[in-house]
Structure formats: structure tokens, C-alpha cells
C-alpha positions, 0 to 999 in steps of 0.5 A, spaced: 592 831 053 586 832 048 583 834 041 577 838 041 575 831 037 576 827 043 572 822 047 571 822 054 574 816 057 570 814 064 571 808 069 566 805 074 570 803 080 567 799 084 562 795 079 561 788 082 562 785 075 565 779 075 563 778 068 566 785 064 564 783 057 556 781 060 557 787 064 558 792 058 552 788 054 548 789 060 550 797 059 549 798 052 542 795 051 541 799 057 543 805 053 540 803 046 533 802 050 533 809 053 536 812 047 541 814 051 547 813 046 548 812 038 553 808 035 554 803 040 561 798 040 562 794 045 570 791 044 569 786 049 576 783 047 580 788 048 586 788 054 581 793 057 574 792 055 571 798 054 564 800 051 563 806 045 557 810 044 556 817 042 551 821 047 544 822 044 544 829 048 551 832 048 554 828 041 561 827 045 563 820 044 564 815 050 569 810 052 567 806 059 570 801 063 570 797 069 574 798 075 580 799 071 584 803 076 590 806 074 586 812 069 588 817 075 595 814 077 597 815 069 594 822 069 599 824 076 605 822 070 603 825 065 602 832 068 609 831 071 613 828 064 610 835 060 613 839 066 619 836 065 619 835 057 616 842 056 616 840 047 611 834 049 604 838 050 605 840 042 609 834 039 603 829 042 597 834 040 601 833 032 602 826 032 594 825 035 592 829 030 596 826 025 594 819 026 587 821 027 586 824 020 589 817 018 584 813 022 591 811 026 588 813 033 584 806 035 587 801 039 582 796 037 583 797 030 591 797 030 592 804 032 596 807 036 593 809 043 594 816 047 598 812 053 603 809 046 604 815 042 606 819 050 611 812 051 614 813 044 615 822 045 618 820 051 623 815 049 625 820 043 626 827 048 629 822 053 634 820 047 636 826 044 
């Protein structure tokens, strides 16, 4: 589920990383110094480290991670909850434009995240 605004989530799988922070510096001086990206973040705190750039070519904006595995487990529920809750496609579209236009929809800055606001629409259809 995504807004034509969206970002592109992508994971390297099989890193060898042993230290993602280190790992998601190394990969934004990597891309500063090619100018492969522009506004550059790299949010080394987070449950989920990620880095945040914006393609220099495309312009469509990235988040990176390392070896975080449950993208693909997450996409297989999300597809079977919107065939079982046919009103949740349109309710999540909503309430991410919303929270986008509020500057709500970023984790690292108190937001609420895609995978929160699909367990919160769920938990409502589920109760009413």
C-alpha cells in the first residue's frame, strides 16, 4: 500500500555487516561521493536502522536496511487481511495521506509508520 509519494523500502540481505550503523555510514559516503543520492540520513538509532536518500537520477526517495527479514513475511499478511477487510485498501490510502499532509508518517520523528497505522485499521474493522 502506497501513495504515488511514497518511498521505495529496500533490504540487503546477506550483508555481512556486523556493525549496521558502521555499515549505513559506509553506504552514505558511498553514495555522497559518486553523487548517487541527495538528501542523505542516516537513522542509526532506530529499532530498524535504515539510511534515507533521494536518487540523484530518478528523484524517488529510498529507505535501506540491513538483513532485516520479515519485509516479504509482512507483504504475504498484508495482501490476505485486504482480501479479507475489502474497506482497509481505501481506509490506509486515507488515513497515509492524512498523516502525510501532517507530517505524521515518519517513525523516527514520532510518526506513525505503515505496518502501525495497517495494525490500528485492522484492529478497528475487526471490532466493529
Amino acid at each position: 500500500l502506497y501513495l504515488p509519494t511514497s518511498d521505495v523500502d529496500a533490504v540487503v540481505m546477506g550483508s555481512k555487516v556486523h556493525d549496521i550503523p558502521s555499515g549505513l555510514k559506509a553506504l552514505a559516503a558511498m553514495l555522497m561521493r559518486r553523487q548517487m543520492a541527495t538528501n542523505i540520513q542516516v537513522i542509526a538509532k532506530a529499532r530498524v536502522p535504515i539510511i534515507k536518500y533521494v536518487d540523484s537520477t530518478s528523484q524517488i526517495p529510498f529507505d535501506v536496511s540491513f538483513d532485516v527479514a520479515n519485509g516479504p513475511e509482512a507483504a504475504v499478511y498484508v495482501k490476505e487481511q485486504m482480501a479479507t477487510y475489502p474497506p482497509l485498501k481505501p481506509l490506509i490510502y486515507v488515513l497515509k495521506l492524512f498523516l502525510q499532509q501532517r507530517e505524521l508518517n515518519e517513525v523516527y520523528n514520532g510518526g506513525v509508520g505503515s505496518y502501525a497505522l495497517l495494525s490500528m485499521v485492522l484492529g478497528f474493522l475487526k471490532t466493529h
